[in-house]
Each structure stands twice: as structure tokens, then as C-alpha cells.
C-alpha positions as CSV (number, residue, x, y, z in Angstrom):
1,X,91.3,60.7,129.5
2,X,91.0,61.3,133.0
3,X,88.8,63.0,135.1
4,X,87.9,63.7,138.6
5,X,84.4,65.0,139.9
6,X,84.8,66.9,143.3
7,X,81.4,67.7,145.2
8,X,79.7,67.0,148.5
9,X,76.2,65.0,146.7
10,X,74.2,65.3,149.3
11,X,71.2,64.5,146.5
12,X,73.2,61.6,144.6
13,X,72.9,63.9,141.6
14,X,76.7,64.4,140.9
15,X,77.3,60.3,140.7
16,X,75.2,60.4,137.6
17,X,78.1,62.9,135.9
18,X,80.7,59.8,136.8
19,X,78.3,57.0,135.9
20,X,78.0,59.4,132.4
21,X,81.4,59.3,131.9
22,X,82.6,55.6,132.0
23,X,80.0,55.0,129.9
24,X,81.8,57.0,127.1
25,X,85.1,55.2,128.3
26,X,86.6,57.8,130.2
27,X,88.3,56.9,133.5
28,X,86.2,58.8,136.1
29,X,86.3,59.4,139.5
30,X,84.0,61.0,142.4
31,X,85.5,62.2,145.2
32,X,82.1,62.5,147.5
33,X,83.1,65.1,150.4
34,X,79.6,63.9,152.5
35,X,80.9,60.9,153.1
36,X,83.4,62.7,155.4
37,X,81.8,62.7,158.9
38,X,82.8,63.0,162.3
39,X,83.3,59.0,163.1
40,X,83.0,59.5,167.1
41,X,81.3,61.4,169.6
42,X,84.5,62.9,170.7
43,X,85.1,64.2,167.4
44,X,81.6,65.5,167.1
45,X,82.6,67.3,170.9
46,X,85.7,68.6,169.3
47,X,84.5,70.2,166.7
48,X,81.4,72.0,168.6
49,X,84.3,73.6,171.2
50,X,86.4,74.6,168.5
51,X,84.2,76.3,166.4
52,X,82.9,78.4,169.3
53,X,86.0,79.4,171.1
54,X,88.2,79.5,168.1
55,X,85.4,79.8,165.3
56,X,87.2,76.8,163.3
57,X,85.3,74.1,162.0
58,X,87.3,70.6,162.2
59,X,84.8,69.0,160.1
60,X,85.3,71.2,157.3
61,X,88.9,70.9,157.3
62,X,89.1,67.4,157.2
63,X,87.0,67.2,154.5
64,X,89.4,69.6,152.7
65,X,92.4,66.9,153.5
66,X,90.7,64.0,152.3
67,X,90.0,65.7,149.1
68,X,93.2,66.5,148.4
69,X,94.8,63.0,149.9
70,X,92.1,61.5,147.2
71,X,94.3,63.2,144.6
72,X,97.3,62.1,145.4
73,X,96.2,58.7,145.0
74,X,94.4,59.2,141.9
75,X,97.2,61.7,140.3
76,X,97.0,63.8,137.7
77,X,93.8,64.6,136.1
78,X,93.2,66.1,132.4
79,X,90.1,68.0,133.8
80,X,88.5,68.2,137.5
81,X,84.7,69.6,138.1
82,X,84.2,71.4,141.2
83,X,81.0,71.5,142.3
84,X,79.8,73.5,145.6
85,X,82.8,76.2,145.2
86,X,81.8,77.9,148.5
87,X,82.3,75.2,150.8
88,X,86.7,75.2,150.0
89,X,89.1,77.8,151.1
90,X,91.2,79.4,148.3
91,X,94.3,77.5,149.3
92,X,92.3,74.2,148.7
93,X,91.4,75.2,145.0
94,X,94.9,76.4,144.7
95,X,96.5,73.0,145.3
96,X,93.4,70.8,143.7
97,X,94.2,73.4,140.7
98,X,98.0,72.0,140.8
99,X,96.5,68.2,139.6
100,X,95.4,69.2,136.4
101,X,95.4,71.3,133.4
102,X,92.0,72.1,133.2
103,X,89.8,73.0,136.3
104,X,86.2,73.7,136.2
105,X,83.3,74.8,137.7
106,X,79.1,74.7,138.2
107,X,77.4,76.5,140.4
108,X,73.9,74.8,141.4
109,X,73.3,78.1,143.3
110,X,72.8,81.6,142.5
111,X,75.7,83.7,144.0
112,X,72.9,85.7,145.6
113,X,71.9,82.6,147.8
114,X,75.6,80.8,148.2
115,X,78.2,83.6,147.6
116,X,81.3,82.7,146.0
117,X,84.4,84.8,146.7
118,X,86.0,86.7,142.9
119,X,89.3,85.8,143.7
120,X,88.2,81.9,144.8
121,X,86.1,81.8,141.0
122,X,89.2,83.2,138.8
123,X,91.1,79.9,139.7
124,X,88.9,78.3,137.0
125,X,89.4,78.0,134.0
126,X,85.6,77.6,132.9
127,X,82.5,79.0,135.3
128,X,79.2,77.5,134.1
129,X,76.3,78.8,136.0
130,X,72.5,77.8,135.3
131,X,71.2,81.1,136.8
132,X,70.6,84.3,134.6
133,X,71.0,87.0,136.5
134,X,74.7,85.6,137.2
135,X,75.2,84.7,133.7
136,X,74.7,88.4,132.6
137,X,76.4,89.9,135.3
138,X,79.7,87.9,135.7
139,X,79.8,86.6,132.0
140,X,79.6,82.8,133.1
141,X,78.8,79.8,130.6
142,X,75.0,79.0,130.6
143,X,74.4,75.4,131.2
144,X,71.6,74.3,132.9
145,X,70.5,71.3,135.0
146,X,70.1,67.9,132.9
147,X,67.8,64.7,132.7
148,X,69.7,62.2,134.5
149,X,66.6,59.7,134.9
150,X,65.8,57.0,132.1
151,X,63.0,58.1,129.9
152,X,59.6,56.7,130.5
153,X,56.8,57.1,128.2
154,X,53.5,58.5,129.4
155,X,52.0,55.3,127.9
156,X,53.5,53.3,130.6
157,X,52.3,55.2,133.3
158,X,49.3,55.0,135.1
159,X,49.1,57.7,138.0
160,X,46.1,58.5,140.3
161,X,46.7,61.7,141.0
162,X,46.3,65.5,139.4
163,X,49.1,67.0,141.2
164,X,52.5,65.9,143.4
165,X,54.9,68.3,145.6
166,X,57.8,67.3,147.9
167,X,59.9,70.7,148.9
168,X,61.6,71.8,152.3
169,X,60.4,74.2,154.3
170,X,60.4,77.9,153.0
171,X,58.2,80.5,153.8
172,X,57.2,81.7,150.8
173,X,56.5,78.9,149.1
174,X,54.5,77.5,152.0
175,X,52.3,80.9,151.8
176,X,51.9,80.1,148.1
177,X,51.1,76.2,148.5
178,X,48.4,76.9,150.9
179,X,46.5,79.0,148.3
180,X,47.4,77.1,145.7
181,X,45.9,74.0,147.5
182,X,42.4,75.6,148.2
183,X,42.7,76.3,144.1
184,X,43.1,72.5,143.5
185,X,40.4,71.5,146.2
186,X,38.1,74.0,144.5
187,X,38.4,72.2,141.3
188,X,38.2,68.8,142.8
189,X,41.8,67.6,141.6
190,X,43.5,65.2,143.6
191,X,47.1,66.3,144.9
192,X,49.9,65.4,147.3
193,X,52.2,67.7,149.1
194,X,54.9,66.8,151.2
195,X,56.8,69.7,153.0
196,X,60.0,68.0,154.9
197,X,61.4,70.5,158.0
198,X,62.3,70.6,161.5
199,X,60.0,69.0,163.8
200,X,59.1,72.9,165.7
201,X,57.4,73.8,162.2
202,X,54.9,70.7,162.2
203,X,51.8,71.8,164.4
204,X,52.6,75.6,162.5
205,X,52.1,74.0,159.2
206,X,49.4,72.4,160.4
207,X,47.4,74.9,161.1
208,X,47.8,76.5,157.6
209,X,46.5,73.4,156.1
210,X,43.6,72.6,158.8
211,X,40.8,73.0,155.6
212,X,42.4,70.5,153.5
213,X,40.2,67.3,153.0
214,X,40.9,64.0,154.5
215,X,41.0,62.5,150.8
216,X,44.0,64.8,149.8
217,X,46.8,65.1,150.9
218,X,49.4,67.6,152.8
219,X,52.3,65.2,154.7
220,X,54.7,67.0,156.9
221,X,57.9,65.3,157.8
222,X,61.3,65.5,159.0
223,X,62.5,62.6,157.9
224,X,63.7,63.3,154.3
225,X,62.7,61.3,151.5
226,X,65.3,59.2,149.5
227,X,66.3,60.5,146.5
228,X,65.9,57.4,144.6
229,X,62.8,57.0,145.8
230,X,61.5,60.2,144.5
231,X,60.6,59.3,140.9
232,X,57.7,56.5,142.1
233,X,56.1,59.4,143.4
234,X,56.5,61.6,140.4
235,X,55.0,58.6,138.1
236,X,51.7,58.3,140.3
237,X,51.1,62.1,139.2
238,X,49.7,63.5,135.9
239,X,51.8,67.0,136.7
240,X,54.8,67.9,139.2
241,X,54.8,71.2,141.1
242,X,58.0,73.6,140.9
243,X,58.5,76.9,143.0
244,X,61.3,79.1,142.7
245,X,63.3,79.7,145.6
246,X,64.4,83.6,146.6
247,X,66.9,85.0,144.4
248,X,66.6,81.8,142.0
249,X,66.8,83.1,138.4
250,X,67.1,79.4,136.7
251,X,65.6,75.9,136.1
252,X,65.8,73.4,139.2
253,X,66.0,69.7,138.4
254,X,62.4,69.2,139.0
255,X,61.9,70.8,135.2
256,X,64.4,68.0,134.2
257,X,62.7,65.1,135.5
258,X,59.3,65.9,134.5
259,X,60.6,66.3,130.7
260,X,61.8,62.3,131.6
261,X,59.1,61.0,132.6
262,X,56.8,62.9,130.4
263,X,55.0,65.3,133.0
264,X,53.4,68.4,133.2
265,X,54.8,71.0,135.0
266,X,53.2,74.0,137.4
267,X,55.6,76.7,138.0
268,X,55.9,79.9,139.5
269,X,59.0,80.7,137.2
270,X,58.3,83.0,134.2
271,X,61.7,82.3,133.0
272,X,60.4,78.9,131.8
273,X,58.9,80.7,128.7
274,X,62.7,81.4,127.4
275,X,63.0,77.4,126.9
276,X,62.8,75.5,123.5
277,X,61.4,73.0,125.0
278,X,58.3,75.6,126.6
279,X,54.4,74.4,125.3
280,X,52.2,76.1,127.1
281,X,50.1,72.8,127.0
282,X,52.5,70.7,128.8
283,X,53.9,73.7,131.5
284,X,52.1,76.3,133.6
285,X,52.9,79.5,134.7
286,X,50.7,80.2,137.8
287,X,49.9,84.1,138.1
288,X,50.2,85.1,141.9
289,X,46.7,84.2,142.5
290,X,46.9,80.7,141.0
291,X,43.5,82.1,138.9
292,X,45.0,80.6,135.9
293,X,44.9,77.2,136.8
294,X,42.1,75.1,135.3
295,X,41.0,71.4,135.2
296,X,41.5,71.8,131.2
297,X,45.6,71.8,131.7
298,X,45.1,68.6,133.5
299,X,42.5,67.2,131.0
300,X,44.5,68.3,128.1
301,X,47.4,65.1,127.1
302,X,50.8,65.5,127.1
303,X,52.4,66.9,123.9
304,X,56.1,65.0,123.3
305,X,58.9,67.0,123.5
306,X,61.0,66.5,120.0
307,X,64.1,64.2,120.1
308,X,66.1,66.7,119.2
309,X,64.9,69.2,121.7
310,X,65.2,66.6,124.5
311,X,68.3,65.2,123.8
312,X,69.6,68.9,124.3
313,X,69.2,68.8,128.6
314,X,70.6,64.8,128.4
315,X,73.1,63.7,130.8
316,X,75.0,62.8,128.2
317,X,74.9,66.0,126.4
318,X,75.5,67.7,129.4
319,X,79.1,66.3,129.8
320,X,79.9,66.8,126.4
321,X,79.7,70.1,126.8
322,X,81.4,71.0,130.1
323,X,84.4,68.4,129.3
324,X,84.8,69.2,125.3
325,X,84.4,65.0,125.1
326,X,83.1,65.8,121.7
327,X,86.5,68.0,120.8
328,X,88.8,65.0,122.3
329,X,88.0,62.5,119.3
């Protein structure tokens, strides 16, 4: 069977779908659209003139091209994944629809927040969506996010600190992290908080954090931090922050890897509760004043999730689903 994975991957989670699917002995590809850059400064020039006098982006369109000169090398597919929908123009679905037999769909977005166009969504043949609101209003396929990072027992963990964060900038969430983080110095838990943004915001953020101790600590940075690098952070923590986005009505993949590396979880998300996997002793649901967290949730140890329950939001699981695999044999 073949199969082609189309997305831009900005995060390197899509690569983990590919890697998924040799494994089971299918031949995969990825066809990574952020590798496509401008490769000159007079490109770069180009493009900048031509989207302001002719509101045309060069960029975008040779991203398109490569795409679909990537499938005429590879050929016909039995199934291509789209991911990030919004970013083609019909025609380009139209002829990537033309390689195969079977073309789907995920959104990692809410409509709400990246809006994708009806007529642009009924060239699938399969929508799966992880947010709820869409789910019940456009009759999509729930699927959420997966655990694409290797499973590491709590028992071989040794972190030093009560809480971690990393997000990007976003108002409301800053708002809430600044009174959640006089919460956590009132209890005398140890935490780290990285907010990454541009540079403008710094001496702002700043300021909302002036009260925090030396001995904790609130990083701002505009360098982003490597993906891969991301679960050494996680493992020095007894319990990983997650706060919803605006018009987010699903489970990021920050629930995901703390069910790998067998972490608490502090959320804003009431949605959470829906989940098999919910135990109120290994996830919180902070109330808008944060007065429900306690030194207790941190003190309390981490209840396993069951095999069965876990293996559920698996990579591995994951593309059995959206590709049938299991149906193929």
C-alpha cells in the first residue's frame, strides 16, 4: 500500500504519522511544504512587491507546485492525508485529489480559528476533526491528537520541579499565568514558564511578572524552543500546564505527552472530564481563580493509566484508524 502525508510540519509532529507507517510496512511518504522557502533575497523582494501591488503571494504558490511536482514523482497513491487544508487553493486539492482513490483530511484547528472553505472540505472523502463544537456541527470524524513520544515510566524520572509551561504569546493566557503564578508562589511550589513572542512584548511581560521570586522561574524568549528538545523539559517536572486557546473546543498535544511520560496535567479545559482516560488525581481542572489548586494534587502519586485505555491515543492506533490499515489485512 501506498501512502502520501501532505502538510507544512512546522512542529515535526506529522513525520511521526510517516515514521508510523513504515513501521507497519507500508510505503510512506512526507511531502513537508516548510521546507519550501524563498532561497534568495531577490525572491524574498519578489514576493513582498507582489503581494502588495498584486495581493499574490509567490511563496505560497510555489509551495503548491512542489507539492504537486512531489506527486508526479511518487505517482499514484491508495490514500493521501492532508493536513493544514486552509493553506491550498481548491484547484490544488482538485488535482492532488486526481493521485489517489482515497483523500483525507485532519484539521489540528478549530474552523473558528483557521477557516476552511465548504466547497474546499467536500473534496474529501473522510474529515476527521479533534475539536467538538465542529464535530457536532459539520458531522466530522472525532479523532483526537495521539502519543507520538516513547513511554517513560514515572519510576525513571527524577524531576525538580512542581510545575512546567512553554506557550506563545496570547493574551489571555498570559492574564491567566500571571495569577496562576502568584497561586503557585503562595504555596511554595517550584515552576517554570516560558512564554516565547516577539521581542516588543518582552519588557511588557515583564512587568506582569515583576513579583515573581528570583528562585522561580518566568523565561521570555523569542527564540523558539526545539521541538525535540521539549520532552527534557517536561521530564524535570512532576505536572505540565495546558491552556486552551480561544475558540479551542479539543485536546492539544500537550494532554498527549503528559499521558507518555506519566505526568500530571493542570488545565483550563473542562472538556477533559469527557475522557476515559480523566482521574481527577492525575488531571486538574483550574476554576477561573485557580482556588482549586492545592499542594495535595502535587503531593498525591501518579495513578497509571490502563494499557488498554492508553494504547487508545497511540500513534499507532491513530493511523489505524484514519488509513483502515486494520481493514487492509
Amino acid at each position: 500500500m501506498k501512502i502520501c502525508v501532505i502538510s507544512y510540519d512546522f512542529w515535526g509532529y506529522d513525520k511521526h504519522i510517516v515514521d508510523a507507517l513504515c513501521r507497519k510496512g507500508i510505503d510512506a511518504h512526507h511531502i513537508k511544504i516548510a521546507d519550501v522557502t524563498h532561497s534568495n533575497f531577490q525572491e524574498r523582494a519578489t514576493n513582498a512587491i507582489s503581494k502588495v501591488f498584486l495581493n499574490k503571494n509567490l511563496k505560497t504558490e510555489k509551495r503548491q507546485k512542489f507539492v504537486l511536482d512531489s506527486l508526479d514523482e511518487l505517482d499514484h497513491q491508495d490514500q493521501i492525508l492532508v493536513l493544514n487544508p486552509d493553506a491550498f487553493d481548491i484547484s490544488t486539492l482538485e488535482k492532488i485529489k486526481t493521485y489517489t482513490e482515497k483523500l483525507i483530511t485532519y484539521l489540528y484547528d478549530s474552523l473558528e480559528r483557521f477557516p476552511v472553505e465548504s466547497d474546499k472540505l467536500s473534496l474529501f472523502d473522510k474529515v476527521f476533526s479533534f475539536d467538538i463544537t465542529d464535530i457536532e456541527k459539520h458531522g466530522f470524524e472525532k479523532l483526537t491528537n495521539y502519543i507520538y513520544l516513547d513511554h517513560v515510566s514515572k519510576e525513571n524520572q527524577n524531576p525538580t520541579m512542581d510545575l512546567f509551561y512553554i506557550t506563545s504569546y496570547d493574551n489571555k493566557r498570559v492574564s491567566y499565568i500571571k495569577l496562576l503564578a502568584k497561586k503557585l508562589i503562595a504555596l511554595g511550589l517550584k515552576f517554570e514558564i516560558m512564554i516565547i513572542g516577539k521581542k516588543s512584548w518582552k519588557h511588557q511581560l515583564k512587568n506582569l511578572f515583576i513579583s515573581v521570586p528570583e528562585n522561580l522561574s518566568v523565561i521570555f524568549s523569542i527564540k523558539k524552543i526545539c521541538h525535540k528538545n521539549l520532552p527534557r523539559y517536561y521530564k524535570n517536572s512532576k505536572a505540565l500546564l495546558d491552556l486552551t486557546r480561544e475558540n479551542q473546543h479539543g485536546l492539544s498535544f500537550r494532554v498527549f505527552e503528559a499521558m507518555a511520560l506519566e505526568k500530571k496535567i493542570i488545565t483550563d479545559n473542562e472538556l477533559i472530564k469527557d475522557y476515559d482516560f480523566y482521574n481527577p488525581n492525575n488531571i486538574l481542572v483550574l476554576d477561573e481563580t485557580c482556588s482549586n489548586l492545592t499542594r495535595h494534587f502535587f503531593e498525591q502519586p501518579y495513578e497509571k493509566i490502563p494499557d488498554e485505555i492508553y494504547y487508545y491515543y497511540t500513534l499507532d492506533n491513530w493511523v489505524d484508524r484514519v488509513f483502515k490499515l486494520d481493514q487492509q489485512q
